[in-house]
Every structure is written in structure tokens, then in C-alpha cells.
PALOSE-936841 format. One line per 5 residues: their letters; for each residue x, y, z of N, C-alpha, C. Coordinates in steps of 0.001 Angstrom, whole numbers, padded with zeros to 6 digits. Example, Ala and Ser with C-alpha at 12.3 -4.5 7.8 and 13.67 -1.06 7.14 Angstrom:
AS = 013190 -005690 007800 012300 -004500 007800 013200 -003300 007800 ~ 012850 -002250 007080 013670 -001060 007140 012900 000030 007870;
//
This chain:
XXXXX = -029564 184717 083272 -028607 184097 082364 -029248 183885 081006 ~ -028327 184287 080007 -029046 183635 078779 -027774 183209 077579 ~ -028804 182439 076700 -027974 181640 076221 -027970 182884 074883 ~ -026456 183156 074403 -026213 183937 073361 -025981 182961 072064 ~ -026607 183845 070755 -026202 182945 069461 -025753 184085 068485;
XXXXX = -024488 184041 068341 -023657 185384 067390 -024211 185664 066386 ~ -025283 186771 065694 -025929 187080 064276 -025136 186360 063385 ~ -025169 185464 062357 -024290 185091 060953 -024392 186342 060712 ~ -024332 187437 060427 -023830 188225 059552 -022693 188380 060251 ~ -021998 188244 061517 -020843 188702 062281 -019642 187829 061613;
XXXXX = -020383 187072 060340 -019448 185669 059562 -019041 185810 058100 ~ -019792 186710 057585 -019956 186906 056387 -018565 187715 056160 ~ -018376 186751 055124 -017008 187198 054301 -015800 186870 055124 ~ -015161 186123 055924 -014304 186266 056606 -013143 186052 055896 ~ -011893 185954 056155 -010889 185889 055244 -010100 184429 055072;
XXXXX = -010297 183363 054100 -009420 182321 053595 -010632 181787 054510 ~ -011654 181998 054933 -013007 181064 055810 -014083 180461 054962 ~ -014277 179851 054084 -015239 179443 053398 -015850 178138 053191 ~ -016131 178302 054505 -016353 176739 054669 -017962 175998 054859 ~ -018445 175475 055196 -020189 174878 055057 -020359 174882 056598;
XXXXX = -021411 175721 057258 -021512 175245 058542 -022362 174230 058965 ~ -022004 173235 059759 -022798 172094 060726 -023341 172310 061872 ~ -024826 172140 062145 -025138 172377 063762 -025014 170994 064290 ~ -025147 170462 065548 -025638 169575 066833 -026302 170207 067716 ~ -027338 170111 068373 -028278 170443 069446 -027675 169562 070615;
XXXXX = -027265 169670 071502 -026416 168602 072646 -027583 169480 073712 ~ -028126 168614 074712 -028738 168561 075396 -027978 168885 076818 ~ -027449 169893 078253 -027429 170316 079174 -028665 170025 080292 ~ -028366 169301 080942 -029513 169238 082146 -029779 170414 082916 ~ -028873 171236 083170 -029381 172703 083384 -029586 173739 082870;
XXXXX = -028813 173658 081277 -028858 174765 080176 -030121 174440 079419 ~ -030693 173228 079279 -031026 172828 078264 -030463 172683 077123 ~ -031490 172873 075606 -031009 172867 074320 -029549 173643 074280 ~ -028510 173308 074090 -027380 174287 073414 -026811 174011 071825 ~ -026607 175060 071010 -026285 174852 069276 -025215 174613 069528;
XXXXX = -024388 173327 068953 -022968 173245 068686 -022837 173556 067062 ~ -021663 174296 066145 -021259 174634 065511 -019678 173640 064836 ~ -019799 173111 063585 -018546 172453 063115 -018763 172716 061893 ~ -017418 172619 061708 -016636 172023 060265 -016865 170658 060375 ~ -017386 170162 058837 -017522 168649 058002 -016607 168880 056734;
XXXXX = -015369 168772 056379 -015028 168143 055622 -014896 167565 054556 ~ -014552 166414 053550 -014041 165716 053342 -014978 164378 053717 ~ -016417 164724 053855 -017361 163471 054329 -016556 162047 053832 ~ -016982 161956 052109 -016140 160979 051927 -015201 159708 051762 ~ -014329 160631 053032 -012941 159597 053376 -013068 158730 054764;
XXXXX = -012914 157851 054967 -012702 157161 056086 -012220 157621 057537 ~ -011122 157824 057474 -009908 158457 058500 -010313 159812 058617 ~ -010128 159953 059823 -010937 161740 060565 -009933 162187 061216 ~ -009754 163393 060913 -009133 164364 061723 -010235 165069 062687 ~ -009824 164805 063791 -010537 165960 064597 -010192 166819 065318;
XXXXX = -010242 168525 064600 -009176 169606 065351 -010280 169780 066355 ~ -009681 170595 067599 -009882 170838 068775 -009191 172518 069338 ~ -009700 173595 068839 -009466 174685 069051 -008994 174968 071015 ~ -008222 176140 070843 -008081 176617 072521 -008604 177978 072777 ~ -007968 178448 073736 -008625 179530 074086 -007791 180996 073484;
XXXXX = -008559 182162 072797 -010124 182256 073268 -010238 182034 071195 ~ -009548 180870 070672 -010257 180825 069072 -011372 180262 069148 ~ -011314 179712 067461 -012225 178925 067369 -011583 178088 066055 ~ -012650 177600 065589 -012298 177002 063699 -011769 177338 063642 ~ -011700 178696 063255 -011519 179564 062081 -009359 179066 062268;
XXXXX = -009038 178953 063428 -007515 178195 063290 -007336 177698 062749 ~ -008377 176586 062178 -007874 175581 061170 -007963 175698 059772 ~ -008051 176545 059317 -008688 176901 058530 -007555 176842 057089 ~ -006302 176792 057437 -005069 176613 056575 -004668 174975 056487 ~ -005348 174091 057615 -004383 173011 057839 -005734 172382 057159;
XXXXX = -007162 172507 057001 -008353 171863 056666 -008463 171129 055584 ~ -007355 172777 054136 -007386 171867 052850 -006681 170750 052651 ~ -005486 171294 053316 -004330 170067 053324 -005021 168909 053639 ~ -005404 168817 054916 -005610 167219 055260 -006653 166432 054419 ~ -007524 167436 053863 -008849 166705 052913 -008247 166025 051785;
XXXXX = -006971 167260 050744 -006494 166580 049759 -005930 165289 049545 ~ -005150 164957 051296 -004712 163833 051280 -005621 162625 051655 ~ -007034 162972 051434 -007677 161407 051769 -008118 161759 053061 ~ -008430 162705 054145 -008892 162488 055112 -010000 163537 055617 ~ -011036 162828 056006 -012011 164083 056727 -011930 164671 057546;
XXXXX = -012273 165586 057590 -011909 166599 058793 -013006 167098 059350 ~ -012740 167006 061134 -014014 167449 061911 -013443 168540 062728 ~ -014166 170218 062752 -013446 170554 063737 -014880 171627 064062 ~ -015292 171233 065681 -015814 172115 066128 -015603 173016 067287 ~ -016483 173994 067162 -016454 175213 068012 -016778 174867 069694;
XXXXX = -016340 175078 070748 -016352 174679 071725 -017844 175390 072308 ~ -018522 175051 072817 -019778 176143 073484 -018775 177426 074106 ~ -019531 178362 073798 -018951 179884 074483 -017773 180237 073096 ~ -018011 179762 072011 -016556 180098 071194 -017685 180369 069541 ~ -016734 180762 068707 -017336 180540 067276 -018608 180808 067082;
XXXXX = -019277 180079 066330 -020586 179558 066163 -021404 178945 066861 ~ -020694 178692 067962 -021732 177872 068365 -022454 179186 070061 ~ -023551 178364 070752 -024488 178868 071845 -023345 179296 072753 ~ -023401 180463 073633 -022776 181075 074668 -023416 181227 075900 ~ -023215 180846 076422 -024296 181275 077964 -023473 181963 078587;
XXXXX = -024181 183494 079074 -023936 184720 078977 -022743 184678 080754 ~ -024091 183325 081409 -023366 183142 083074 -021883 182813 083392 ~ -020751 182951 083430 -019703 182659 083835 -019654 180871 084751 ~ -020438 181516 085364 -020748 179746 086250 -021172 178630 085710 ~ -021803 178945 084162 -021840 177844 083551 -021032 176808 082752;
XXXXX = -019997 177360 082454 -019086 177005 082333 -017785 176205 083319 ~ -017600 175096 083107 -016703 174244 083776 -015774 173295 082849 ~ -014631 172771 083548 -013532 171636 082908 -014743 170503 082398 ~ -015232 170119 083486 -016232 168793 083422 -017174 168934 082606 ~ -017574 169945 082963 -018871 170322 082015 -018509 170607 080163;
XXXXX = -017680 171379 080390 -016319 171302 078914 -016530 169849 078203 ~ -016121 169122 079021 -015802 167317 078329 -016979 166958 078135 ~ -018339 166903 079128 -019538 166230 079115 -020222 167291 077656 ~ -020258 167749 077282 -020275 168833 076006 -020172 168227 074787 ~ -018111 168107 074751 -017772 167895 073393 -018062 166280 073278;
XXXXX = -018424 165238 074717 -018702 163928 074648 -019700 163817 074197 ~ -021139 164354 074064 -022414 164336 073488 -022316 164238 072022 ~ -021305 165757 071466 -021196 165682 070369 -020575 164532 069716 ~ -019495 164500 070144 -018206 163317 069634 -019620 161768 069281 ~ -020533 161711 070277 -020834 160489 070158 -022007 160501 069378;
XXXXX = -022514 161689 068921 -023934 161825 068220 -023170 161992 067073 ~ -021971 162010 066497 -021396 161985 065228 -021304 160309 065269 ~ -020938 159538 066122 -020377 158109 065564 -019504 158030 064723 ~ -018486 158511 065105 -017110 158487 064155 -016292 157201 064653 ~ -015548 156680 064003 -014591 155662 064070 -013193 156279 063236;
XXXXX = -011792 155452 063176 -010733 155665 062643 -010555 157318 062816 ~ -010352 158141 064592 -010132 159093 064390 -008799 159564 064503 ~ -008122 160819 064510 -007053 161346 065095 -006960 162692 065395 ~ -006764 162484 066452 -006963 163689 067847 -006063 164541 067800 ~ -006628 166147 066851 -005435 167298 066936 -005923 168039 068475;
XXXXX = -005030 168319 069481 -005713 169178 070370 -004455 170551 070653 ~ -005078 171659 071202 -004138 172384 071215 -004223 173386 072247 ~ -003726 174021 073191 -004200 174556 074258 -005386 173465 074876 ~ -006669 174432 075084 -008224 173968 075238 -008162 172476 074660 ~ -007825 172686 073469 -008519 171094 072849 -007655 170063 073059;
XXXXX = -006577 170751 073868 -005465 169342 074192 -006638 168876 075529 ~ -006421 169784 076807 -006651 169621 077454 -008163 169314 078108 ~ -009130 169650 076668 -010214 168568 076478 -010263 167096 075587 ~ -009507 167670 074699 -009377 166504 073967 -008682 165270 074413 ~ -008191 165191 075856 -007256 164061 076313 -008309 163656 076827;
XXXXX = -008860 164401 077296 -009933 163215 078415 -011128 162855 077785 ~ -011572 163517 076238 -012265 163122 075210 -011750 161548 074715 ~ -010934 161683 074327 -009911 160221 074588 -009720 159444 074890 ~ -009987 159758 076464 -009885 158316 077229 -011313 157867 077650 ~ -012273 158457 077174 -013552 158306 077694 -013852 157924 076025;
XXXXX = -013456 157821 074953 -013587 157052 074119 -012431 156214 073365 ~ -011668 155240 074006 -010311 154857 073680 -010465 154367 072337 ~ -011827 153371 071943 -011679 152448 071006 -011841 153056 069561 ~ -012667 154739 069288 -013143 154966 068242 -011526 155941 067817 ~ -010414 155930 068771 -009529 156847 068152 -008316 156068 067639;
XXXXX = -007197 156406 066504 -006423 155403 066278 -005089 156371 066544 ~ -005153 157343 066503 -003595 158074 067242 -004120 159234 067896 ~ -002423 160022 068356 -003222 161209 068679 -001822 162243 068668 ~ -002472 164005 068544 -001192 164806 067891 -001671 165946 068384 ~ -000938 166224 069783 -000407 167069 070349 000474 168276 070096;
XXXXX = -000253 169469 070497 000888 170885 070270 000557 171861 071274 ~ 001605 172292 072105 001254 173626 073119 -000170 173213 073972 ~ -000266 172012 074816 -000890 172230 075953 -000805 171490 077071 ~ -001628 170508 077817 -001068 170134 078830 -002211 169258 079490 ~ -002232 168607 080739 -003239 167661 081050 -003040 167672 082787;
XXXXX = -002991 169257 083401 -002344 169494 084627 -003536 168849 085304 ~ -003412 168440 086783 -003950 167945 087881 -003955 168732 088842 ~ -003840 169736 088964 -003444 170528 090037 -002376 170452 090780 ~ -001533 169474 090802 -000537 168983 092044 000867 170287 091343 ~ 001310 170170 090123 002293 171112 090092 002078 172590 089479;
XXXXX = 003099 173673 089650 002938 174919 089757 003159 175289 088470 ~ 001987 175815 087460 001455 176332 086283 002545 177564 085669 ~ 003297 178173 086487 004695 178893 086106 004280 180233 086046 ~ 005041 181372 086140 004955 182467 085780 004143 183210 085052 ~ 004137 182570 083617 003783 183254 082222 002360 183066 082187;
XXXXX = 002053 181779 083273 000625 181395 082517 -000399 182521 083985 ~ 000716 182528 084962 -000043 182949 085968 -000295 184455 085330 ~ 000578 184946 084985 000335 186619 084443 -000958 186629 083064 ~ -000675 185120 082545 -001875 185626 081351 -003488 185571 081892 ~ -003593 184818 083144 -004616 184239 083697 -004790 185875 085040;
XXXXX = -003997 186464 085137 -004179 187439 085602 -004901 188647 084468 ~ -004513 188720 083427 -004495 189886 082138 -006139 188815 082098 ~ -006112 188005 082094 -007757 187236 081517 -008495 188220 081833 ~ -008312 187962 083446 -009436 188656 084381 -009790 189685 084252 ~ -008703 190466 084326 -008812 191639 084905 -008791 193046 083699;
XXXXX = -008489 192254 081947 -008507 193473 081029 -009668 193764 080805 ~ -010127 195081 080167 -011457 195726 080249 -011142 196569 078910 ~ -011301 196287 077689 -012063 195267 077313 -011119 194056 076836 ~ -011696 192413 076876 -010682 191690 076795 -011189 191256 075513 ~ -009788 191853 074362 -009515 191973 072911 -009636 190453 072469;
XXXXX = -010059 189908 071616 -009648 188578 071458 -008692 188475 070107 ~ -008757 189148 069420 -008196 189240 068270 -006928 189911 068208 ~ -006752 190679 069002 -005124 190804 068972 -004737 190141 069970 ~ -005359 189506 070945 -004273 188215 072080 -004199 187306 071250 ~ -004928 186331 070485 -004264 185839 069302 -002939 186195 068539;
XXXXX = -003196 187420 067804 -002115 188301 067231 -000741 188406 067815 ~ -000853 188322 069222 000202 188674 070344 000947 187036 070276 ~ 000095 186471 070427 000423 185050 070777 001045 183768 069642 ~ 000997 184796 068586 002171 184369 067330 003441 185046 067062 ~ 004163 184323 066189 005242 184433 065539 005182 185621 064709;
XXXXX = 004524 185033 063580 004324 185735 062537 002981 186818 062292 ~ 002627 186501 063472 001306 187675 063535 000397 187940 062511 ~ -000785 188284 062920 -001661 188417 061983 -002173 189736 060964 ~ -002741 189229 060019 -003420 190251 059350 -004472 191409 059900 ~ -004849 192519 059719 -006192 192611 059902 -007780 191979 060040;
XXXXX = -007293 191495 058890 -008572 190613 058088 -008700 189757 059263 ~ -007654 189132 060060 -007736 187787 060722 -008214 187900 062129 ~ -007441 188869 062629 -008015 189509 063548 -009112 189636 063734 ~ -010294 190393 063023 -011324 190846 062813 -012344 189571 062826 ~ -011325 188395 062350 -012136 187172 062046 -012358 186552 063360;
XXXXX = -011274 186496 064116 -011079 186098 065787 -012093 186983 066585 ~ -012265 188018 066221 -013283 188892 067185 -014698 188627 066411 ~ -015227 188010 065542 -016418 187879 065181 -017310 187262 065383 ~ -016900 186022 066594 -017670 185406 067742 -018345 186606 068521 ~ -017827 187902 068471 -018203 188227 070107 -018448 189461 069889;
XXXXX = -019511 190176 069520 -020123 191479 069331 -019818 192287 070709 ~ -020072 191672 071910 -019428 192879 072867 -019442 191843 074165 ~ -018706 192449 075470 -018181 191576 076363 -019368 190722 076977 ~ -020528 190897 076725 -021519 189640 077242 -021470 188446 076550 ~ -020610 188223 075686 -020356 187369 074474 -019616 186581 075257;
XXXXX = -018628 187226 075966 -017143 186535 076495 -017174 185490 077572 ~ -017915 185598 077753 -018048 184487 079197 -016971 183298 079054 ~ -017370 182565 078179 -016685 181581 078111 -015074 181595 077949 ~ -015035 182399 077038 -013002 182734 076779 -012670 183697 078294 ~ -013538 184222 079253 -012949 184907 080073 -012899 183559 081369;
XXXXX = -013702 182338 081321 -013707 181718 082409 -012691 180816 082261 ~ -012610 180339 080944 -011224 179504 080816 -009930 179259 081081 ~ -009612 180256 081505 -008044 180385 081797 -008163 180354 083721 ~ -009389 180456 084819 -009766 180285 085572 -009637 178765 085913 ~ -009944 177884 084444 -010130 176263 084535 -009679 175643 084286;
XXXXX = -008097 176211 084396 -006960 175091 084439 -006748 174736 085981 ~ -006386 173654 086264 -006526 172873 087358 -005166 173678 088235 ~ -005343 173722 089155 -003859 174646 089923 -003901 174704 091358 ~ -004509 173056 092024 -004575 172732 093405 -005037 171432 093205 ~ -004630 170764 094294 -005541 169460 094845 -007062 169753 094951;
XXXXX = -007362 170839 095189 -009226 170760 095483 -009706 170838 094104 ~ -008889 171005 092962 -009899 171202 091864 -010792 170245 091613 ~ -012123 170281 091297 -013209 169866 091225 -012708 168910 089585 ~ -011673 169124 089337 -011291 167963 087795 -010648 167482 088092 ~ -009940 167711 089276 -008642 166781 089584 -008724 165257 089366;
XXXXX = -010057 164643 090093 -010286 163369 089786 -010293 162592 088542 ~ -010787 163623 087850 -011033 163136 086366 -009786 163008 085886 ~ -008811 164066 085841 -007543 164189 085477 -006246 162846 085570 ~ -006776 162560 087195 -005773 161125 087464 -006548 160092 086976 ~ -007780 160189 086266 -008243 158729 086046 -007574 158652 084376;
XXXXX = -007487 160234 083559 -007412 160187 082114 -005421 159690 082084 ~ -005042 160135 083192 -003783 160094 082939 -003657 158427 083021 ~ -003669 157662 084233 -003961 155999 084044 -004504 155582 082998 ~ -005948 155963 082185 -005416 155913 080752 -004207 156306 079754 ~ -003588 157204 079765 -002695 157276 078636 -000970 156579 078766;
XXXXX = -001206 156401 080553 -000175 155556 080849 -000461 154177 080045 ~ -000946 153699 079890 -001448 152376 078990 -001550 152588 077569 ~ -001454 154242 076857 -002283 154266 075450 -001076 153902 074606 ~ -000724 152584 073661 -000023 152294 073178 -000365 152684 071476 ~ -001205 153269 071096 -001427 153834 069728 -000339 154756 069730;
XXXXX = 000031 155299 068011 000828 156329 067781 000183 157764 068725 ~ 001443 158609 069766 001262 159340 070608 001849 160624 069909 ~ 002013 161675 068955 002795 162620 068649 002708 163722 069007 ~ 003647 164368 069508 003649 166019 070050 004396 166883 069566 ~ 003965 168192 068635 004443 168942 068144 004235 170927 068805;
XXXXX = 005475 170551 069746 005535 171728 070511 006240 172883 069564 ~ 006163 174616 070081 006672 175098 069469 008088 175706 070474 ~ 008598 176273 069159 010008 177132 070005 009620 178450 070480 ~ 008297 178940 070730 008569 180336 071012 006780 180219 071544 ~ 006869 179034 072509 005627 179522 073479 006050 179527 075075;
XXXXX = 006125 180500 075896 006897 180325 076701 005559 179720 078304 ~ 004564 179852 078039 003686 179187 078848 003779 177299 078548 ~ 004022 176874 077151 003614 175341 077494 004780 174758 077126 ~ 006395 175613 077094 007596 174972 076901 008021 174059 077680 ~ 008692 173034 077185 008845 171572 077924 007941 170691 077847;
XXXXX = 007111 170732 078262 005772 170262 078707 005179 168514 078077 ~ 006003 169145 076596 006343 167870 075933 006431 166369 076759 ~ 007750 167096 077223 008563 166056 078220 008005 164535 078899 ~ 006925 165897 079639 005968 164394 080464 005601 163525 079451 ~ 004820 164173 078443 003728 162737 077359 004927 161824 076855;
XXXXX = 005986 162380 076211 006749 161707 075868 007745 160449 076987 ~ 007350 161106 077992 008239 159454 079211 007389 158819 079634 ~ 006237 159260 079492 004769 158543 080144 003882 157415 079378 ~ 003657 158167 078372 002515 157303 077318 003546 156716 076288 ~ 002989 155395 076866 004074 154264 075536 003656 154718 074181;
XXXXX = 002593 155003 073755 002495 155474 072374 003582 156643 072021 ~ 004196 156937 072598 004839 158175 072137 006164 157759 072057 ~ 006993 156841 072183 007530 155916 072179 007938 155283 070628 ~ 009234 156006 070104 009739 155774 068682 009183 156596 067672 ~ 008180 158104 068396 007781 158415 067484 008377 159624 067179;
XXXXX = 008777 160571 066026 009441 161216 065565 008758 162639 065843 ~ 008915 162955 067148 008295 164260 068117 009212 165649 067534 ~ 008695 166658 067390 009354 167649 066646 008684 169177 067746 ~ 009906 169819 067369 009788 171661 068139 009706 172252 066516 ~ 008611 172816 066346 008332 173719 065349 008693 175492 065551;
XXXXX = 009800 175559 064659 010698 176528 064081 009679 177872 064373 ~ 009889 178758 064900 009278 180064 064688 007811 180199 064757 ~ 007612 179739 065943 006079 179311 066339 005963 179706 067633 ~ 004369 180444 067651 003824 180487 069064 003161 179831 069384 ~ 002333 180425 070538 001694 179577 071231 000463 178802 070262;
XXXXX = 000395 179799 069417 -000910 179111 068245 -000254 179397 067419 ~ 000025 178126 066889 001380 177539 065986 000705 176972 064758 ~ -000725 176740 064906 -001740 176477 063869 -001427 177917 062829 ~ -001106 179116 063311 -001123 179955 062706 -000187 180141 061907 ~ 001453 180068 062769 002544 180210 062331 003383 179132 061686;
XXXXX = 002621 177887 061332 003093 177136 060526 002214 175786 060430 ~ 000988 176064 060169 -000604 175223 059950 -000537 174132 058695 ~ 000290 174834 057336 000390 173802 056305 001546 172234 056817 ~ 002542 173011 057593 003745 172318 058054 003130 171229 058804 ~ 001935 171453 060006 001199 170770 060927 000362 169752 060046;
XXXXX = 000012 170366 059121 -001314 169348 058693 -000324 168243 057449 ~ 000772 168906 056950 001735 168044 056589 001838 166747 057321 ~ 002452 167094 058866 002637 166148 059345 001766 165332 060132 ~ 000403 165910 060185 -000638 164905 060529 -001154 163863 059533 ~ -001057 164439 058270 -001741 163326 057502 -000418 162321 056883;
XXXXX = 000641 162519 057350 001433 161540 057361 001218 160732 058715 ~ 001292 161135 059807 000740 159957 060758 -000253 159323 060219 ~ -001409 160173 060000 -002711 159312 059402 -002593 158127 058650 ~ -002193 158953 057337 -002075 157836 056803 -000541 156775 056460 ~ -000118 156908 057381 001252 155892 057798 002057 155996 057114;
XXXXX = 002663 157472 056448 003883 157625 055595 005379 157679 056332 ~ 005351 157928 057726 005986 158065 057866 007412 158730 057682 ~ 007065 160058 056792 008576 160971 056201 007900 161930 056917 ~ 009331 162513 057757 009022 163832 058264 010210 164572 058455 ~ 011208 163830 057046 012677 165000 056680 011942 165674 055514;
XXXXX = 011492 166414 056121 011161 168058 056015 011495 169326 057043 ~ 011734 170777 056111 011936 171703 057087 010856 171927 058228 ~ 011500 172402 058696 010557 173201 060237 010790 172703 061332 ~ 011685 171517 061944 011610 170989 062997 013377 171709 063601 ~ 013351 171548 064413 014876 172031 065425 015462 170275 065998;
//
């Protein structure tokens, strides 16, 4: 097994990407040393955004919604998950886990010491970022949900997700830059594409975006399940602002809404929106619209008669 680190030149020049990179060294009891990779921001400002990429991106998603939120007064944190971006890959498939996922971005989250945050998660980063969350309730002050989910294994993951988790496995070679591409509205450029595949010089790279879709929970024996019913008894209680901004045209995490919104009292009076002509990575197909309406939660404006919602 070894731990992979993508040449920077695989970075150079990317398109609308120009941003300052940040390391963390987070410590693994069996990996050892691993490089974490982020976006800093907007140092600055008080109030933090912290995006939370899914599978198989990275940053580079945020990369439209970053300026927005800085102009309005807020910093922005968004890092690369291990096995993604910039940051260390370990080449083993088995190293990678849900648990191991959280015990990861928890090292980081806490070797930053952030306070006054708000939690973008999306796919992956929903479904790390919730239990990031509840394993730090006091340093976050809302949180803003799009296209993912916080399954336990107990109900059935549906059709669409079972066929994409089939295509995971089993494509040869598995493209990352046009399943992105596929997985929007408005689809991407070249340039962008190219930018999505620049984590990953060739399939020993992939480990991590190929094990992920393996580590969504989809039985009682899952080895996260536990964790899962303890994060959810947290958010049954999380009375901070709860917002979820699903799209109209992801057909794996449609509805899904539903639950956070009858469950978690924070979500409760808050002005929840389906974004217009959006996929599953909706960061893509309407990112200024998103970061619009995050830094109005942030910072407590409360207007969100604006276009884009159904």
C-alpha cells in the first residue's frame, strides 16, 4: 500500500481555480502521517463557511460560490477529503472507511479551532459533514444542506443509486470528469472537466472515489450504523437554523429533503427551496444562487425572493 501525493503540476493553470493552497498533517494510527489539502479564504472575517465536497470532486466545486461568500463578510474553509484533490491518497481500497472518513475530517476540523461555523455539505460532505456536527455541536451556528443524506442502513437506497454504485465498480476506466459532467444540468466545459480529472493521473489514484459509493450504509450490519443512530438523536434535538437546498433534477437524492425537514427542529420555519435546473452537483449548475443564499443565512438577512427556487 502506499500513500499517493498528485505532482502540483497536475494543478497548474486550472480554470476560474486560483486559489492559495493550505496543508494539515492529521495523524492515522495505521496510515500514519497523511497531507490534508484546503482552501483559506477570507481569514479576516469571523463567520466560516465550511464547504464539504462529495464524490468523486473536490474544491475545485466551490470554486464559483468561494468569491461570493468572502465578499459578503465571511471566511471560507473548504477542504479536500483524503483520497480526493490535493490532498494524500492511499493507493489500498481498505483504507478507506465511513468512520475512518469522520475520524479524518475531525482531526482537521479541530486542529483549525474554528468557532461561528456553517456547515455546507453535499453528497460526501453531507453525509460526513452531519456527523462532523454532531461530534462538534457547540463550534457550529447553522447548517445548509443540498443532494445528500444521513442513511443507517435500515431503508432501501433506490434504483438510481444502486445502478451508479454498480457503474462505480465495475467501469474500467472510471472517468471522473465526465461523471461529474453527466451529473449536471448545465454541463461542463472542457477546461472543467480536465480540472475534475487532475487529482488522478491514472486508476491507482482512485481508490478513494472508487470505495465511496461502496460506503453508503445499506443494511443493519453496517459497521456506521451505530454512529449514524447516535448523529441522528443529535439532530433530533439540533434547534439552530437547519436549511436544505435540494435540486429538481437529481434523481438519486430526490425527496430526501423530507426527512431533515420533519425531524430536526432547526429546520422548522425555515425557507427550504428545490433549485431550478440542477443536478446532482448543483454547486455547478447554480453555485452563485447557493452561495447567495448561504451568506444570507449567515449573516441573518433573511431575503430569499429571488429567482431559482420552484
Amino acid at each position: 500500500m502506499e500513500i499517493l501525493r498528485t505532482p502540483e503540476e497536475r494543478f497548474d493553470n486550472l480554470h476560474d481555480y486560483n486559489f492559495v493552497p493550505n496543508y494539515i498533517n492529521i495523524l492515522d494510527q495505521n496510515l500514519g502521517e497523511l497531507r490534508m489539502h484546503y482552501l483559506d479564504e477570507g481569514r479576516q472575517f469571523s463567520k466560516v463557511a465550511l464547504l464539504l465536497h462529495g464524490e468523486p470532486t473536490w474544491s475545485y466545486l466551490y470554486r464559483n460560490m468561494i468569491p461570493i461568500l468572502v465578499k459578503n463578510g465571511i471566511r471560507v474553509i473548504a477542504p479536500d477529503f483524503i483520497g480526493f484533490g490535493k490532498s494524500d491518497k492511499p493507493s489500498d481500497r481498505g483504507s478507506y472507511s465511513y468512520n475512518g472518513h469522520v475520524d479524518w475530517i475531525n482531526i482537521f476540523y479541530r486542529k483549525l479551532n474554528l468557532k461561528n461555523v456553517t456547515l455546507f455539505g453535499q453528497d460526501w460532505g453531507g453525509l460526513i459533514g452531519l456527523r462532523l456536527l454532531c461530534d462538534n455541536q457547540e463550534s457550529f451556528d447553522a447548517v445548509m444542506i443540498g443532494n445528500t443524506a444521513l442513511p443507517t442502513g435500515d431503508h432501501d437506497l433506490g434504483k438510481p443509486f444502486e445502478a451508479w454504485r454498480e457503474f462505480s465498480q465495475t467501469n474500467i476506466p472510471f472517468k471522473i470528469g465526465p461523471i461529474i459532467h453527466r451529473g449536471c444540468v448545465s454541463g461542463l466545459i472542457q477546461a472543467e472537466i480536465d480540472a475534475y480529472d487532475a487529482p488522478f493521473p491514472n486508476e491507482k489514484y482512485k481508490a478513494g472515489a472508487r470505495q465511496f459509493p461502496i460506503l453508503v450504509p445499506s443494511s443493519s450490519q453496517d459497521p456506521a450504523r451505530v454512529n449514524q443512530l447516535a448523529a441522528w438523536e443529535v439532530l433530533k434535538k439540533w434547534k439552530k437554523p437547519f436549511l436544505t437546498c435540494f435540486a429538481d433534477s437529481d434523481p438519486i437524492m430526490r425527496g430526501v429533503e423530507k426527512t431533515f425537514i420533519k425531524i430536526v427542529p432547526g429546520a422548522q420555519n425555515q425557507e427550504h427551496f428545490i433549485a431550478k435546473d440542477a443536478g446532482h452537483f448543483l454547486q455547478e449548475d447554480v453555485g452563485p444562487y447557493l452561495a447567495t443564499r448561504m451568506a444570507d443565512l449567515i449573516n441573518g438577512l433573511g431575503d430569499y425572493n429571488i429567482a431559482g427556487t420552484t
